[in-house]
BALOBA-1460 file (C-alpha; in Angstrom, 3 decimals):
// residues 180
<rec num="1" residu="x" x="0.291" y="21.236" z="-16.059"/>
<rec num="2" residu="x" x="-0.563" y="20.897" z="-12.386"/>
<rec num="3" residu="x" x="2.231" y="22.319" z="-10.296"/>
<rec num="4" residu="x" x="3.159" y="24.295" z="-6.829"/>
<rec num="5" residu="x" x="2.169" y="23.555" z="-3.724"/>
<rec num="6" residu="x" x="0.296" y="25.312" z="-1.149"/>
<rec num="7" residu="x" x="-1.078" y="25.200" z="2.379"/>
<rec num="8" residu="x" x="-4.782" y="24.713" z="2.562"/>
<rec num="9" residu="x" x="-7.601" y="23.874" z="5.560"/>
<rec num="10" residu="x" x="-10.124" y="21.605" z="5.887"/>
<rec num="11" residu="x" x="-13.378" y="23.438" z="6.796"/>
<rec num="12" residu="x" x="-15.961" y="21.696" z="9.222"/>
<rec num="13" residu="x" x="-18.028" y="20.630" z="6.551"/>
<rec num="14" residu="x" x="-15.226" y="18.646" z="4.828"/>
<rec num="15" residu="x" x="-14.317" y="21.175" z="2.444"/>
<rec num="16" residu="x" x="-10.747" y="22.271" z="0.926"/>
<rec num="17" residu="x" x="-10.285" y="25.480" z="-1.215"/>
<rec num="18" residu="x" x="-8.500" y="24.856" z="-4.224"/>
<rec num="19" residu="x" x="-5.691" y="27.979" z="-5.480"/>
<rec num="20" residu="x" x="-7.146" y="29.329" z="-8.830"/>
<rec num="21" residu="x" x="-4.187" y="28.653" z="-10.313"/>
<rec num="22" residu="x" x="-4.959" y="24.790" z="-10.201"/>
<rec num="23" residu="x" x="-8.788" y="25.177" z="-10.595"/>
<rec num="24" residu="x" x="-8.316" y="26.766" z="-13.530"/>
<rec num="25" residu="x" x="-6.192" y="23.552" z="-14.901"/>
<rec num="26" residu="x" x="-8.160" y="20.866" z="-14.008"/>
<rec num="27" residu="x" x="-11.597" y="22.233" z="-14.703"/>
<rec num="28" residu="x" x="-15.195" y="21.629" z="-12.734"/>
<rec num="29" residu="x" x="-15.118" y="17.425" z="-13.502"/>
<rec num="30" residu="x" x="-12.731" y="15.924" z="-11.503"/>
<rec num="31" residu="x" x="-12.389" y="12.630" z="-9.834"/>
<rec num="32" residu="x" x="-11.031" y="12.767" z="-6.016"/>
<rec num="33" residu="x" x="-9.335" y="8.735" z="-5.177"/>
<rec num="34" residu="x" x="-7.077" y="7.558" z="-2.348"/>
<rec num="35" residu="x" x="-3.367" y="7.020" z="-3.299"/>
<rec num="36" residu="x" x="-1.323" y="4.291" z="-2.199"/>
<rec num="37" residu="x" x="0.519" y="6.872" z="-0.147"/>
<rec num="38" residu="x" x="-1.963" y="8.426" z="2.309"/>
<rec num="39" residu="x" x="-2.686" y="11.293" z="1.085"/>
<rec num="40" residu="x" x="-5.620" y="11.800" z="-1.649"/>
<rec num="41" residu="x" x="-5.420" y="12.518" z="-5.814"/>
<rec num="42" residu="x" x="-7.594" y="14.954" z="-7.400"/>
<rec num="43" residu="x" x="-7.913" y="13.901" z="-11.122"/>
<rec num="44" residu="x" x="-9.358" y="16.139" z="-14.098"/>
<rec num="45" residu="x" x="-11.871" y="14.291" z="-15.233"/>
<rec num="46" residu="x" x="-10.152" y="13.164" z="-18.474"/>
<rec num="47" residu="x" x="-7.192" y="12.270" z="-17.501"/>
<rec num="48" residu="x" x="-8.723" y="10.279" z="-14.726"/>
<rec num="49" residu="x" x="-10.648" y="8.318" z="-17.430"/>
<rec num="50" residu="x" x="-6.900" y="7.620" z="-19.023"/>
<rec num="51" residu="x" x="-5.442" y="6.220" z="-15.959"/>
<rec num="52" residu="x" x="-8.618" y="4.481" z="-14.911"/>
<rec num="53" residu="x" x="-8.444" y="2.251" z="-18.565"/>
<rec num="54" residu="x" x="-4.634" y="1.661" z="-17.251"/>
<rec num="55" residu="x" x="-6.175" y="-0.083" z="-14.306"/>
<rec num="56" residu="x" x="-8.993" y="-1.903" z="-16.160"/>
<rec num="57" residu="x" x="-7.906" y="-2.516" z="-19.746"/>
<rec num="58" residu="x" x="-4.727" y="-4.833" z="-19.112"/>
<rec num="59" residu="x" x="-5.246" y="-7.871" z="-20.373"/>
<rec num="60" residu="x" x="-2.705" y="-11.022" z="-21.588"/>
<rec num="61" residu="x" x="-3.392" y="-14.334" z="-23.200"/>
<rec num="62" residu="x" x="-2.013" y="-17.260" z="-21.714"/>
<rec num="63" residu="x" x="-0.382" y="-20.144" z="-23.232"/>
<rec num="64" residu="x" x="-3.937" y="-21.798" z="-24.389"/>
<rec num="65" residu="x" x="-5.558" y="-18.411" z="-25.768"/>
<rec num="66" residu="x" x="-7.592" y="-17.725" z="-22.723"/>
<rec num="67" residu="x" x="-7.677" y="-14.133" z="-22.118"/>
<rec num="68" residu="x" x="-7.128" y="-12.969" z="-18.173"/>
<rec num="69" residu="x" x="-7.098" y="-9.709" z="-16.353"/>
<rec num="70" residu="x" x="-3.402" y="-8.539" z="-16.554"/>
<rec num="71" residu="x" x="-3.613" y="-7.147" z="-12.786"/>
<rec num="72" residu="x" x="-5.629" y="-9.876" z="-10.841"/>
<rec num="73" residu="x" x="-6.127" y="-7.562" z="-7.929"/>
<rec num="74" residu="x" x="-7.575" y="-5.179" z="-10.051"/>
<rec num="75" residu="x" x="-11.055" y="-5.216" z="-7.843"/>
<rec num="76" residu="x" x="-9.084" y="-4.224" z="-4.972"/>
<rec num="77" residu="x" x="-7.735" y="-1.312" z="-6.546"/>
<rec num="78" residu="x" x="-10.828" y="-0.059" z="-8.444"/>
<rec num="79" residu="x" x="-13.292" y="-0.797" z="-4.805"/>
<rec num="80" residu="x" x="-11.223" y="1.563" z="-3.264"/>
<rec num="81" residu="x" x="-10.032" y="4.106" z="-6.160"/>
<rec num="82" residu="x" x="-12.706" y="4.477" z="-8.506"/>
<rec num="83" residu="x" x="-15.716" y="5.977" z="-7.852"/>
<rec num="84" residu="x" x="-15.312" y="9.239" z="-5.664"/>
<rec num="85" residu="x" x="-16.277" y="11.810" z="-8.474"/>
<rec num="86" residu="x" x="-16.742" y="15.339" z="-7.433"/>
<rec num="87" residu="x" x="-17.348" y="18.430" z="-8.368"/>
<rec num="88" residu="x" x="-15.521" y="21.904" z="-7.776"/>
<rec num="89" residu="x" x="-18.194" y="24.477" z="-6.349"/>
<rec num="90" residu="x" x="-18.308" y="28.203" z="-7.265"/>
<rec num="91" residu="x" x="-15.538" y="29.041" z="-4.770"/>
<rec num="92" residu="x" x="-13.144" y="26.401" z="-5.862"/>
<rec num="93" residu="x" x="-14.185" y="23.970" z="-3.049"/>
<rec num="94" residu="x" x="-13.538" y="20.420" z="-3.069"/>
<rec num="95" residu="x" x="-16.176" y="17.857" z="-1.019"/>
<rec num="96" residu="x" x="-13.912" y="15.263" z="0.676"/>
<rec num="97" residu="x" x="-16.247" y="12.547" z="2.115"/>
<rec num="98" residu="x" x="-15.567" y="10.974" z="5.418"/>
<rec num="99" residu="x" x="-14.043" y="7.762" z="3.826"/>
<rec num="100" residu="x" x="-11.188" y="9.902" z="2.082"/>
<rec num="101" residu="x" x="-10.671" y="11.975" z="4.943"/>
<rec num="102" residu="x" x="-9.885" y="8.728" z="7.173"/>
<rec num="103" residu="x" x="-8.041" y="7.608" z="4.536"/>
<rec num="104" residu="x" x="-5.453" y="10.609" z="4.379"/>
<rec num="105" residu="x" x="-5.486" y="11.618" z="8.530"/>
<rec num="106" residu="x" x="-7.149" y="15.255" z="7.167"/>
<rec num="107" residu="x" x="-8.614" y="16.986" z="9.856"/>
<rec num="108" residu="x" x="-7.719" y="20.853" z="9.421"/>
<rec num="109" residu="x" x="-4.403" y="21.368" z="8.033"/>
<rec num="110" residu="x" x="-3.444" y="20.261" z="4.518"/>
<rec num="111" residu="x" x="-1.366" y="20.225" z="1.984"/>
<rec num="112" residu="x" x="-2.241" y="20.603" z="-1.814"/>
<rec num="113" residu="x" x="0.466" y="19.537" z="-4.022"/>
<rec num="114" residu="x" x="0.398" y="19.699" z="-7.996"/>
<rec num="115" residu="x" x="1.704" y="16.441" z="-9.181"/>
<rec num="116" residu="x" x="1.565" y="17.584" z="-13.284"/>
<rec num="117" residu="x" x="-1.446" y="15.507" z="-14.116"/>
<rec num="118" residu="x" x="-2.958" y="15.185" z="-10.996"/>
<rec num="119" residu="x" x="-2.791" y="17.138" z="-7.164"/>
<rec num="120" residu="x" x="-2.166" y="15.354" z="-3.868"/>
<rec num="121" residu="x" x="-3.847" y="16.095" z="-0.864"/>
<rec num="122" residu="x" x="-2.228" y="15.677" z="2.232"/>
<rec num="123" residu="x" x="-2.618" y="16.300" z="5.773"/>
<rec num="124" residu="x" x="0.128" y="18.131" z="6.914"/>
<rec num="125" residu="x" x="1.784" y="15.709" z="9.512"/>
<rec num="126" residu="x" x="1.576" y="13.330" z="7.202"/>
<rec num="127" residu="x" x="3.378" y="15.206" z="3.938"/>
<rec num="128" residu="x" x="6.126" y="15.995" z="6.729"/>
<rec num="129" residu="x" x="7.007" y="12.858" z="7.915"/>
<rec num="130" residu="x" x="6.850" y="11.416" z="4.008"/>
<rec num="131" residu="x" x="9.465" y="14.126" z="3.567"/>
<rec num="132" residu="x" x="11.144" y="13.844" z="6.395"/>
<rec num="133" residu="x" x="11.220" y="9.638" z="5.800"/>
<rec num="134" residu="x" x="12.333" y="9.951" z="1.769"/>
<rec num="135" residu="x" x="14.911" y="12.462" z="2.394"/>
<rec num="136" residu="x" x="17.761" y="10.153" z="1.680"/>
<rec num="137" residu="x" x="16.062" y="8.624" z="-1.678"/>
<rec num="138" residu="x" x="15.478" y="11.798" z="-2.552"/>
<rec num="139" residu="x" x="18.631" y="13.176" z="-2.419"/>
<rec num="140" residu="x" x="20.074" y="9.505" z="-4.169"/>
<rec num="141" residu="x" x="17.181" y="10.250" z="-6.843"/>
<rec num="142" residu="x" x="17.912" y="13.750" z="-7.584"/>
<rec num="143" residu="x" x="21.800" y="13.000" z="-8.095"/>
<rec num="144" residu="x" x="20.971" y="10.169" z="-10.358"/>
<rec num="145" residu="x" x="18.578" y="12.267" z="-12.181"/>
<rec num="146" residu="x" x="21.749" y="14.713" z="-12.846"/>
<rec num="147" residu="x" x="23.886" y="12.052" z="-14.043"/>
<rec num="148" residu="x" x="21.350" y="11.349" z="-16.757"/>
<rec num="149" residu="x" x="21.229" y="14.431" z="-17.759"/>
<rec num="150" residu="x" x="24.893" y="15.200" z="-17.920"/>
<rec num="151" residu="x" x="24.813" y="11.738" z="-20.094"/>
<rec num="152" residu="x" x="22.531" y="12.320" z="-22.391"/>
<rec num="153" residu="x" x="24.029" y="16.127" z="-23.066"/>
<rec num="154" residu="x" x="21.426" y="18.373" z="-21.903"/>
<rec num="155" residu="x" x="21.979" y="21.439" z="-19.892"/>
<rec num="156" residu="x" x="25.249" y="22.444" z="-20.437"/>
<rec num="157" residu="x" x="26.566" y="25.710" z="-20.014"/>
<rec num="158" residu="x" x="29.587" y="26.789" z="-21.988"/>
<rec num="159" residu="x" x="32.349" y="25.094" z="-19.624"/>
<rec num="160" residu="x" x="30.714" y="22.098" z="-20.206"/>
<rec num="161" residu="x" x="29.400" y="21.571" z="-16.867"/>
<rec num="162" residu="x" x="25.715" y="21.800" z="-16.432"/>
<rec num="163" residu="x" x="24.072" y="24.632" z="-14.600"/>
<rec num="164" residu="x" x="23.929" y="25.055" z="-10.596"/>
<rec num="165" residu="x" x="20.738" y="23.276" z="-9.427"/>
<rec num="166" residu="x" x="21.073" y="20.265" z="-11.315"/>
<rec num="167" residu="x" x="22.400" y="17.367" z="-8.155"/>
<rec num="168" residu="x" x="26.155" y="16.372" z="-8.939"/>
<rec num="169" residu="x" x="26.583" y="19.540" z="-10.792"/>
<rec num="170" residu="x" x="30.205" y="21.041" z="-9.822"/>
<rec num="171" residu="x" x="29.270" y="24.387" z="-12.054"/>
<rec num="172" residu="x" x="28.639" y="27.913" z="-11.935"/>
<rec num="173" residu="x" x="26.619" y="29.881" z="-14.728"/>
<rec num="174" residu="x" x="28.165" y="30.580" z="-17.925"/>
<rec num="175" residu="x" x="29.931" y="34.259" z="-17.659"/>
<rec num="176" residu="x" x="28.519" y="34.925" z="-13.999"/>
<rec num="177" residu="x" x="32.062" y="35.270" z="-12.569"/>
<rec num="178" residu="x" x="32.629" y="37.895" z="-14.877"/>
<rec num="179" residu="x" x="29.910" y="39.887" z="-13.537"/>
<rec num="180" residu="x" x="30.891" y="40.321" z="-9.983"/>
């Protein structure tokens, strides 16, 4: 699992250092690819080759048998995604190419942030105002995502709230009021 996030810098060469913690999850063969958002991915290797078949393996039938890509801008995606393999050097360095660094604004300061299967590169500025811009959905998400929970029976304490930390939760741990 690919998580945390960290501050990182861009060298002059167009290098970022990787925390071991990471390098050691995703292994030397990894794929680097734009994202939708601008900021960059950095894929192990196989689960690169997972999400890659998502991309080019859709296919449906239509009415008279004829089979048709599933995603018919799939070239536009895979021009622009597929094909920035890299490798991790010996100090947990990352190569990002001039194209990807355009891509993603990076000029020095960056942000590396585990995404479970995959890391996002950002440039700082950039991760900021995404934050600063989703802040609201965020908040709407994270309540939501407490409802289901509540719903569904997980994490409750006791009182039968669930714990602090979970959005919408009106709860305090199980016996910590006896403790103070």
């Amino acid at each position: 699992m690919l998580n945390g996030g960290y501050n990182g810098t861009l060298d002059e060469t167009g290098r970022i250092s990787l925390p071991r913690k990471m390098r050691d999850n995703l292994g030397s063969d990894v794929v680097l690819a734009i994202s939708n958002y601008k900021c960059l991915q950095l894929w192990a290797a196989e689960k690169w080759e997972e999400y890659q078949a998502a991309v080019r393996g859709k296919f449906q039938t239509d009415d008279k048998g004829n089979n048709f890509p599933f995603f018919p801008r799939e070239s536009v995606i895979k021009r622009r995604m597929i094909g920035y393999a890299t490798d991790i050097d010996k100090q947990g360095r990352i190569s990002v190419n001039s194209f990807l660094r355009d891509h993603a604004g990076l000029s020095r300061d960056c942000v590396v942030i585990g995404q479970d299967d995959y890391i996002e590169i950002w440039a700082e500025d950039k991760y900021k105002e995404y934050l600063n811009s989703t802040e609201k959905e965020f908040e709407a998400a994270f309540a939501e995502l407490g409802e289901r929970i509540v719903n569904i029976g997980g994490l409750k304490n006791d009182t039968g709230y669930p714990h602090s930390g979970i959005a919408g939760a009106n709860s305090t741990l199980s016996g910590a009021e006896d403790q103070m």
